[in-house]
C-alpha positions as CSV (number, residue, x, y, z in Angstrom):
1,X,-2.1,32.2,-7.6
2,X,0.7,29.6,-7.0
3,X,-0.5,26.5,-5.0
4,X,1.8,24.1,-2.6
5,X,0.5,20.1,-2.4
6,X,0.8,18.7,0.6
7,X,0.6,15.0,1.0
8,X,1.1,12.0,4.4
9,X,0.8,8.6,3.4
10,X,-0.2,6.0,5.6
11,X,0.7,2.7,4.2
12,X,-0.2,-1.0,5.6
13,X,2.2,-3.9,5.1
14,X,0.8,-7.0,5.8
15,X,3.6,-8.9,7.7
16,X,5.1,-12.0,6.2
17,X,4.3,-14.0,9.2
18,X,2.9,-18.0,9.0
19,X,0.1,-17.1,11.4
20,X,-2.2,-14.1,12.3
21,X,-1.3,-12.0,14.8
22,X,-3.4,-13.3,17.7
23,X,-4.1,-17.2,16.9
24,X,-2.8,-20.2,14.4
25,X,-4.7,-19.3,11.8
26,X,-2.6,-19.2,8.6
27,X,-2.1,-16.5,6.6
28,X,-1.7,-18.1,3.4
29,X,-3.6,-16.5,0.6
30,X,-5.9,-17.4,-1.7
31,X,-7.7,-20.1,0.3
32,X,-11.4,-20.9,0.2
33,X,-13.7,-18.2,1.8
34,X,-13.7,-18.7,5.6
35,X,-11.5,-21.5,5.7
36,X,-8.9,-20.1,8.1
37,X,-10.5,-18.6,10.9
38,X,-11.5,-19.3,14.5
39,X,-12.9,-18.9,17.3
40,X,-10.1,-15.4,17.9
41,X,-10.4,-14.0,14.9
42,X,-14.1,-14.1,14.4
43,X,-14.2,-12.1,17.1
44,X,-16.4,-15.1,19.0
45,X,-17.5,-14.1,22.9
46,X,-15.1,-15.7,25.6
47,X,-11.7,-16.1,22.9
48,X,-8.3,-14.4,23.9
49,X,-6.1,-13.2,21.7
50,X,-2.3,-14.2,22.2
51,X,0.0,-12.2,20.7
52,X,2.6,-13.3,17.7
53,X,6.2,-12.8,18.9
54,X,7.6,-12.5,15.2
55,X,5.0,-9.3,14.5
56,X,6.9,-7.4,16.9
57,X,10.0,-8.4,15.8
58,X,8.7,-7.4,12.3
59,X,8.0,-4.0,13.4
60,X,11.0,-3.5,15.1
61,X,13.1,-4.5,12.2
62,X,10.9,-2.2,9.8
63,X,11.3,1.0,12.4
64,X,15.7,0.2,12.5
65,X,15.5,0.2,8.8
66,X,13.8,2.7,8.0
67,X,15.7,5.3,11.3
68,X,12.9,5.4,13.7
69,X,13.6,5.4,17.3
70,X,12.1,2.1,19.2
71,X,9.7,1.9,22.2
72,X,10.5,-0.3,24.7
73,X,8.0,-0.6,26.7
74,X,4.3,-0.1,24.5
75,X,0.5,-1.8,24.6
76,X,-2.1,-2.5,22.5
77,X,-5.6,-0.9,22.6
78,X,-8.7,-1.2,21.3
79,X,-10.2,0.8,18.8
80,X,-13.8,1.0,18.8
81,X,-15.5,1.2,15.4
82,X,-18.7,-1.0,13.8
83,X,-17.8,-2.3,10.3
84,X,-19.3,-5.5,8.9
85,X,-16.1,-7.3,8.1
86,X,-14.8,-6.5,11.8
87,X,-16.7,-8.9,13.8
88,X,-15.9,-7.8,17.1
89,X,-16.7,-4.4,16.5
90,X,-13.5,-3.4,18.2
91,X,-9.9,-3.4,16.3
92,X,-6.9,-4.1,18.4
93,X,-3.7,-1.2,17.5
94,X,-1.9,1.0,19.5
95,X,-3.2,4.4,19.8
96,X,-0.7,6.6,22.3
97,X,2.6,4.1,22.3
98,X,3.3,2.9,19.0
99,X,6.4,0.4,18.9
100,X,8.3,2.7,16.2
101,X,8.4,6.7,16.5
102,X,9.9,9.7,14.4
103,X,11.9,7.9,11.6
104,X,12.8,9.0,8.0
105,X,13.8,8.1,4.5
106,X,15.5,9.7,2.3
107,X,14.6,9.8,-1.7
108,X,15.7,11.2,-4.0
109,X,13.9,13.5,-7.2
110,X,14.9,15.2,-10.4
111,X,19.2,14.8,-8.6
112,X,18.0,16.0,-5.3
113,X,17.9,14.3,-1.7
114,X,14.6,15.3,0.2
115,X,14.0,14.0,3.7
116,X,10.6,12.5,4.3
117,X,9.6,12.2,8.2
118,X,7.7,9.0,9.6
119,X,6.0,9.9,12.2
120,X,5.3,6.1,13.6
121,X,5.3,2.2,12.8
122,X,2.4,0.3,14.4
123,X,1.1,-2.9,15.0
124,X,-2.9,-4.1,13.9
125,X,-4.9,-7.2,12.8
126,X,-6.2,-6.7,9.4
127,X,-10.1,-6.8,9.2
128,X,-12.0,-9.1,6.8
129,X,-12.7,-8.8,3.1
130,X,-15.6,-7.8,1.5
131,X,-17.0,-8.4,-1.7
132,X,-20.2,-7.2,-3.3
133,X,-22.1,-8.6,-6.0
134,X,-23.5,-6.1,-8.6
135,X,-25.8,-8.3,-9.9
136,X,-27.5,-9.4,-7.0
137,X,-27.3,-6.3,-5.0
138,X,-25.5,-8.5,-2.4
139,X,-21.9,-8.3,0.0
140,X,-20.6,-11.3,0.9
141,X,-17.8,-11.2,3.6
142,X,-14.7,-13.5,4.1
143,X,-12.9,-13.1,7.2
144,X,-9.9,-15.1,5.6
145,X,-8.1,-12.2,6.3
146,X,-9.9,-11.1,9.3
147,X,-6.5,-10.9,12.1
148,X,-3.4,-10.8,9.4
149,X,-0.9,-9.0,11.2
150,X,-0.6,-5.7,10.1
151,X,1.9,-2.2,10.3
152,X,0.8,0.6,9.4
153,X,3.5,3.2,8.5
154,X,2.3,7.0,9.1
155,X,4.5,9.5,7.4
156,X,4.9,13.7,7.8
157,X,3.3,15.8,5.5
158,X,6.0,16.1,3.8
159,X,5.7,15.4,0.2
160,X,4.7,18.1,-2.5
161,X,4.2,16.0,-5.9
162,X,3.2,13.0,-7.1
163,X,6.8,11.9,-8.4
164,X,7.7,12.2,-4.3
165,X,5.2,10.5,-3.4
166,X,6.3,8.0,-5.9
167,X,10.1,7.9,-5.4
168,X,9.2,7.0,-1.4
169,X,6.4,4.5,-1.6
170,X,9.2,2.4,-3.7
171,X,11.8,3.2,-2.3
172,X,9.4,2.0,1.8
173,X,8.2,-0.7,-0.6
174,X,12.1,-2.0,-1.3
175,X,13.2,-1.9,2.0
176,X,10.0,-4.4,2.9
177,X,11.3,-6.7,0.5
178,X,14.9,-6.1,1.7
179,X,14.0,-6.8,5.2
180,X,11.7,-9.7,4.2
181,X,8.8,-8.5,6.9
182,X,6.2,-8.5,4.1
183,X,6.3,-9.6,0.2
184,X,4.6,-6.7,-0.4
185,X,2.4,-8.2,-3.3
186,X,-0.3,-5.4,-4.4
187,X,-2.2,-7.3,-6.0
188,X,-2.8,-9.3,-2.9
189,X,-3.4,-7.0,-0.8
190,X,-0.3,-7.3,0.9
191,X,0.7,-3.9,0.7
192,X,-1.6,-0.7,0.4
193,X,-1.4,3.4,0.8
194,X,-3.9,6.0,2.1
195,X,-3.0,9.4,1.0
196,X,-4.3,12.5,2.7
197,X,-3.6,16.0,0.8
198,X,-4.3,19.2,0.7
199,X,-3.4,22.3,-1.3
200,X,-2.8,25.8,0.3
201,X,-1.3,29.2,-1.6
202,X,2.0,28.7,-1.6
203,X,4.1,29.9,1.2
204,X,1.2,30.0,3.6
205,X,2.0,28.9,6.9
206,X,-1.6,26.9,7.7
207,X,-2.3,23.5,5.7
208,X,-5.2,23.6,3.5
209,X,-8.5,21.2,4.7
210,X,-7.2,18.0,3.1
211,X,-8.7,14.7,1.9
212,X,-8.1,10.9,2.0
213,X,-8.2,8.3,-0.6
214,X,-8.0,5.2,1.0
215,X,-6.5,1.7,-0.1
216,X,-4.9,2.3,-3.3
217,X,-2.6,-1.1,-4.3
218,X,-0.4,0.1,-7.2
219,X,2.3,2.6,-7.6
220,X,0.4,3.9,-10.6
221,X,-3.0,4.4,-9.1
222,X,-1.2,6.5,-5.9
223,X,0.4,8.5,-8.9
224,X,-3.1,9.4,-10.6
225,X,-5.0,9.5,-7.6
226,X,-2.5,12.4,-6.0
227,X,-2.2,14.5,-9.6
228,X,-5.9,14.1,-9.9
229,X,-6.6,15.3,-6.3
230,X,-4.4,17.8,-6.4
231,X,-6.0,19.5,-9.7
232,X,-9.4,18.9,-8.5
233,X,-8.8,20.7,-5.3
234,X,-7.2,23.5,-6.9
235,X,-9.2,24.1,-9.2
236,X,-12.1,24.2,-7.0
237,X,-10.3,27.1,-4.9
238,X,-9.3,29.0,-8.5
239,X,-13.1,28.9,-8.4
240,X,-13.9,30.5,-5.0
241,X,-15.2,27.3,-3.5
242,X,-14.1,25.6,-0.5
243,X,-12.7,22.0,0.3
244,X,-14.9,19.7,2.3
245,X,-13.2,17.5,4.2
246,X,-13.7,13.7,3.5
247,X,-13.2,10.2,3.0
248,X,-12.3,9.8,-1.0
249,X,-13.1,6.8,-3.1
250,X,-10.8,6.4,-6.0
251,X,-11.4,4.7,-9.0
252,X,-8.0,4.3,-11.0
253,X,-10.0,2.3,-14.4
254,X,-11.6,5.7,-14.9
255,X,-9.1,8.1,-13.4
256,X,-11.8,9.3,-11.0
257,X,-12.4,10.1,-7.1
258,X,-16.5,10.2,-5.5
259,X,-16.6,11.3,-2.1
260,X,-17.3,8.9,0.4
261,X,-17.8,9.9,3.8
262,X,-17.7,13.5,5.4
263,X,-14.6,13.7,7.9
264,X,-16.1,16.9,9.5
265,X,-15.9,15.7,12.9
266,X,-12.8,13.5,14.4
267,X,-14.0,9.8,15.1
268,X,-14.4,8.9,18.7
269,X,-12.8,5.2,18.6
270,X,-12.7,5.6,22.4
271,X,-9.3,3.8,22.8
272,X,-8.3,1.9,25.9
273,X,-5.4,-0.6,26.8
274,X,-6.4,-4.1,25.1
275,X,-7.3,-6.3,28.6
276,X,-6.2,-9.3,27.4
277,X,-3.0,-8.7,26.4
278,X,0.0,-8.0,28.2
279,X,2.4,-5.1,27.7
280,X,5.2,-5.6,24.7
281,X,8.5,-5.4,26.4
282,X,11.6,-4.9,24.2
283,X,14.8,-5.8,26.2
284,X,17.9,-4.5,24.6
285,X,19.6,-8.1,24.0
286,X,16.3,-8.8,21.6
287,X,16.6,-4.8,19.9
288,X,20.4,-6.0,19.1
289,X,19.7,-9.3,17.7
290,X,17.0,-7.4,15.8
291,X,19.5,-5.4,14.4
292,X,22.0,-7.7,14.0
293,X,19.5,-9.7,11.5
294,X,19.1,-6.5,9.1
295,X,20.2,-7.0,5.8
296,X,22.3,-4.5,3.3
297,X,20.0,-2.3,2.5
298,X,19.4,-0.8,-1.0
299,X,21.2,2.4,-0.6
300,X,24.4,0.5,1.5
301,X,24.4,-2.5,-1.5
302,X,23.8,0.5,-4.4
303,X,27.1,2.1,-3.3
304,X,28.9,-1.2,-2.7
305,X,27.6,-2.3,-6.6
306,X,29.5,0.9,-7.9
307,X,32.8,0.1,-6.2
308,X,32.6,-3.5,-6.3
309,X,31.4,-4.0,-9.9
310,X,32.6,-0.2,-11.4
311,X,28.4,0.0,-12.2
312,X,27.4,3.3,-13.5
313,X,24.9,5.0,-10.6
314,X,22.4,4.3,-12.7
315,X,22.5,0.8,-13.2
316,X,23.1,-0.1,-9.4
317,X,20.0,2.3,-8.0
318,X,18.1,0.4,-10.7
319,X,19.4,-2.4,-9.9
320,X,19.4,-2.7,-6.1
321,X,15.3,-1.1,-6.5
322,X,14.2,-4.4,-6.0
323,X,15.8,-7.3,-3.9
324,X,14.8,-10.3,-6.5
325,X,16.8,-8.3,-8.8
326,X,20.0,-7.4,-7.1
327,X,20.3,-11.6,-6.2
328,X,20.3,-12.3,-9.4
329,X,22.7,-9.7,-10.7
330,X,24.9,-10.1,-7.9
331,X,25.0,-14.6,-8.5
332,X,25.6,-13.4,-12.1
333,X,28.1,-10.7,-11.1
334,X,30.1,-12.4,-8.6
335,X,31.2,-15.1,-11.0
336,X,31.7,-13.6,-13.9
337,X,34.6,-11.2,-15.6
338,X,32.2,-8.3,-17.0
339,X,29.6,-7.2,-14.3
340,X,28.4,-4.1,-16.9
341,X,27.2,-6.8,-19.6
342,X,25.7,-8.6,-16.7
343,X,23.8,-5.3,-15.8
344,X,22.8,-4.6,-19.4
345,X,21.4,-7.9,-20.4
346,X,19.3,-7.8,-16.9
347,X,18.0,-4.2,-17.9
348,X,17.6,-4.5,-21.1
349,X,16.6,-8.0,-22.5
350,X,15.6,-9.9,-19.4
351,X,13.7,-7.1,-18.2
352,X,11.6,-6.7,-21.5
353,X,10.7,-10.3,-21.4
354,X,9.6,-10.5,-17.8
355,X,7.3,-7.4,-18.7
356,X,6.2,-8.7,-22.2
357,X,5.0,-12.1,-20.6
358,X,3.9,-10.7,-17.3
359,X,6.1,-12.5,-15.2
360,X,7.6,-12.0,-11.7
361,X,11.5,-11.2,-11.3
362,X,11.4,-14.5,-9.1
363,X,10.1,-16.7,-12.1
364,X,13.0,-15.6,-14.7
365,X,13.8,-18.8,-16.7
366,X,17.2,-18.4,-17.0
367,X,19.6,-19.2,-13.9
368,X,22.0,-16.6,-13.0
369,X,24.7,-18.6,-14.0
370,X,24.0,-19.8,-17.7
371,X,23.0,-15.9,-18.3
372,X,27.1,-15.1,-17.2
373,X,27.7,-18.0,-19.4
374,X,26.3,-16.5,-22.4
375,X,28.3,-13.5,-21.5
376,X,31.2,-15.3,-21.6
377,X,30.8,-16.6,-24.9
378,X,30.3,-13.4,-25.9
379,X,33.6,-11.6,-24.9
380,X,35.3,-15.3,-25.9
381,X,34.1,-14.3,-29.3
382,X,32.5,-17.8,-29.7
383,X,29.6,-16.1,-30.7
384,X,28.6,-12.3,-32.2
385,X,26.2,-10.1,-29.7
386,X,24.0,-10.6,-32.6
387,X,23.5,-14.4,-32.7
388,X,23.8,-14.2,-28.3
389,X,20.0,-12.5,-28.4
390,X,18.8,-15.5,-30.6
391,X,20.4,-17.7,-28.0
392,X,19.2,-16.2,-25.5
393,X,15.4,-16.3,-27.3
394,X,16.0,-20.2,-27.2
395,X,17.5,-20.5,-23.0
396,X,14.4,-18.6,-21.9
397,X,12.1,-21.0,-23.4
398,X,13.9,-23.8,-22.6
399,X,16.9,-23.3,-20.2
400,X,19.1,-25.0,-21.9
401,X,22.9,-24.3,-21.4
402,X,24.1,-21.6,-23.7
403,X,27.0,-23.4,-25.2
404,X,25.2,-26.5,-26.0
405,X,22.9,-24.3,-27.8
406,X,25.5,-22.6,-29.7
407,X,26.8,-26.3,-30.7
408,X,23.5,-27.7,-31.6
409,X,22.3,-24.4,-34.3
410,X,25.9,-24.4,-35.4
411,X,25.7,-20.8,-33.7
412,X,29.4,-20.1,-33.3
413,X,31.3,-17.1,-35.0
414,X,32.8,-17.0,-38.4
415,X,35.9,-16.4,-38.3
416,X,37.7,-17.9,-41.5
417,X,39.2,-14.7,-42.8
418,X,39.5,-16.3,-46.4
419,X,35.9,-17.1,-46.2
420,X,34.9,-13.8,-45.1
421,X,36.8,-11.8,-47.6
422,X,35.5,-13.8,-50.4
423,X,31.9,-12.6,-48.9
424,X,33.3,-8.9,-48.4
425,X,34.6,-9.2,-52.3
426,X,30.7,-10.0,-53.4
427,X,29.2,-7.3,-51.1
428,X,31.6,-4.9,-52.9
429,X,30.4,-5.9,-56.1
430,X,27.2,-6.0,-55.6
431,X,27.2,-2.0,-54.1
432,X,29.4,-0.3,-55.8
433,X,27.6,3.2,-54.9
434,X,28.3,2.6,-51.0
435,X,31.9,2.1,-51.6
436,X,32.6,5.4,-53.6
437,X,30.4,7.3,-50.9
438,X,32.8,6.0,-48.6
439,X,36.0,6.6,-50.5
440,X,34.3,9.9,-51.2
441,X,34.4,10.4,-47.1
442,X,30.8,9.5,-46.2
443,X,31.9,6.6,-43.8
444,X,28.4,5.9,-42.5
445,X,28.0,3.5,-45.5
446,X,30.6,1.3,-44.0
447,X,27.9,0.7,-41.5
448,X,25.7,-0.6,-44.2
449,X,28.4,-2.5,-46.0
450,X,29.0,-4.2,-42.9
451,X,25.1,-5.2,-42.8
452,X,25.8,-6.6,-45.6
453,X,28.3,-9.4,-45.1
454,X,26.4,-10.0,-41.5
455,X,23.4,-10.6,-43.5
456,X,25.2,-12.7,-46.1
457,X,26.4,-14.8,-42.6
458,X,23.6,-15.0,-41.0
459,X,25.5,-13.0,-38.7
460,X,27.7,-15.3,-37.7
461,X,30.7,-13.4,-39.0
462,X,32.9,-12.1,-36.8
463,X,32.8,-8.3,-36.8
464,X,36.1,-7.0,-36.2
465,X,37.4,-9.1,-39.1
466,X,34.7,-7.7,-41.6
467,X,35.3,-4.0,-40.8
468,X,39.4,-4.2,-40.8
469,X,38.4,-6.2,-44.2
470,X,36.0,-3.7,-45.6
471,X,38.2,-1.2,-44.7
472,X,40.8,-2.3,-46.2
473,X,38.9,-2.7,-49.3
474,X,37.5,0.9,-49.5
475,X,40.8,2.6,-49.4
């Protein structure tokens, strides 16, 4: 029997904001334990909560992105739930009038578009961290984060493999950074997916009993943990057994889910209109300046990359994927005379060094500018493409300017043709074989008489002069 996966994310975004959502507190992470909390968010008898102005503007701006329609007139509730790191025993979210409603993104997988519904944006504090000790059998609990305003984006069920789960979470996850609502940094916390999924025979009408795996903070572990979920379950229907539904813990070190928590029953968080906050009122002068303050997105500044700088489709998605990124192609771009060898060096040798030293696209060495710089000497034919990576070996590890570098190693191109033919003459000589397999029509070996010379010049020679040479010489 053929099988259909179905999967819904849920994904939080902690907002980008300077203070929590209901008091001063910072946000700022990676403070001491229970160093930036008070009175409101620890939940203390007799504090009220005032709401942050720039969350709902956050959420607004995330829903217009991303197509949802806006409510203008919504509340807050309480949810009612015990947990140790929620001190109040109560979480304030919205239950029946979330401030974003039926949006959608489209992605797109193996060349074709798919629609994926969101069914609503909505506002939440985060709860506490916490963090047990193996060794002493112990949790420990900072409320640092204990009131960092959250959204939580809930989408359809309308994802069917892992690679669409994939393309959307990035391309949600871009649109966050586009936006600037949230930095989105996993491995803070800042950003984080539930997925519930289920399996039924496919073309069945009726969705299978499905499961959740909650807080998974990497693109790679939402990957594993939906093709691992996905076999498991069907593999336990191939054997006549049934699904229970539950609460999933996954463990992405091992590749592994445990079950958690039986979901058998709906929780009762008995949900009522937060008292001590006032409705959230969205006028429409606010909604337009809201929307007025939306960047270029990635798929508006993708097709503008293409027609602007005649980039292959490739290179812009690629590009524009990430907002770090498309800035500093774009600084690079705008100033120099050959976008596409702006695009290659960023995807090819900038990229490989960022990932090789485990570095951030916001902490490339290299300025925008020196990097079209080195271009330039490039197509000037100061310098070969050859000697332009060893230059480019010595800017990233000290940002110096390209052409003093150049100067300084004696770097530029060789392009005495009386100097170069003498060179030409002695590779000749020396490989005498390569020259009558090429006279004999084998014309790869020019490639490796060309080597040759470049070898011979450290590669300083200029190219086009050694292969009209060679040529010449193999006739």
């Amino acid at each position: 029997m053929k099988y259909e996966v179905v999967v819904g994310l849920e994904v939080h975004a902690e907002l980008d904001t300077r203070t929590k959502i209901y008091c001063n507190c910072t946000t700022k992470f990676g403070a001491e334990p229970n160093t930036q909390c008070c009175p409101v968010c620890l939940g203390l008898p007799g504090a009220i909560p005032v709401l942050n102005k720039k969350v709902v503007e956050y959420a607004v701006k995330t829903g217009l992105a991303t197509n949802c329609s806006i409510t203008m007139l919504s509340k807050q509730d309480r949810k009612n739930y015990f947990y140790p790191d929620l001190p109040k025993a109560y979480q304030i979210s919205q239950d029946d009038l979330p401030i974003c409603t039926d949006g959608y993104l489209d992605i797109e997988v193996e060349g074709k578009t798919k629609r994926v519904g969101i069914h609503r944006i909505h506002i939440e504090e985060d709860a506490g961290k916490l963090i047990h000790s193996e060794s002493n059998n112990d949790t420990l609990i900072d409320f640092n984060r204990a009131g960092v305003p959250l959204i939580e984006i809930v989408t359809a069920p309308d994802m069917h493999s892992s690679q669409e789960v994939k393309a959307f979470f990035e391309k949600l996850k871009t649109i966050l950074e586009y936006t600037e609502v949230s930095d989105c940094k996993m491995q803070e916390g800042s950003l984080r997916a539930d997925i519930n999924l289920s399996v039924k025979p496919e073309g069945a009408k009726t969705l299978g009993t499905r499961t959740e795996m909650k807080n998974l903070n990497s693109t790679r572990a939402i990957v594993r943990a939906v093709e691992h979920e996905s076999k498991r379950q069907i593999e336990q229907l191939e054997q006549g057994l049934l699904i229970t539904q539950e609460t999933r813990r996954w463990d992405d070190a091992k590749c592994e889910s445990y079950p958690l928590r039986s979901k058998k029953e709906a929780h009762d968080y008995r949900f009522f209109a937060e008292p001590n906050l006032c409705s959230i009122i969205i006028d429409d002068a606010w909604l337009k300046r809201i929307r007025a303050s939306i960047p270029e997105l990635p798929d508006d500044k993708k097709v503008r990359f293409i027609k602007q700088y005649d980039l292959p489709e490739y290179d812009a998605a690629y590009i524009t994927s990430s907002k770090p990124l498309a800035d500093y192609f774009e600084n690079a771009a705008k100033i120099s005379k050959n976008p596409k060898a702006i695009s290659n060096w960023i995807m090819g040798d900038v990229l490989n060094k960022l990932k090789d030293g485990g570095i951030q696209i916001t902490g490339i060495p290299i300025s925008a500018q020196r990097l079209t710089k080195l271009v330039d000497l490039i197509d000037s034919n100061i310098i070969s493409s050859r000697i332009a990576k060893q230059v480019f070996e010595i800017m990233w590890d000290t940002n110096d300017e390209p052409d003093e570098i150049v100067e300084k190693y004696g770097l530029q191109v060789l392009s005495d043709s009386d100097t170069i033919k003498r060179i030409v003459n002695e590779v000749i000589s020396e490989n005498p074989k390569a020259v009558d397999d090429i006279k004999s029509g084998k014309k790869r070996s020019i490639g490796f008489l060309v080597g040759q010379v470049m070898r011979k010049t450290d590669g300083k020679a200029d190219p086009r002069i050694v292969n009209q040479l060679l040529s010449e010489a193999t006739q």
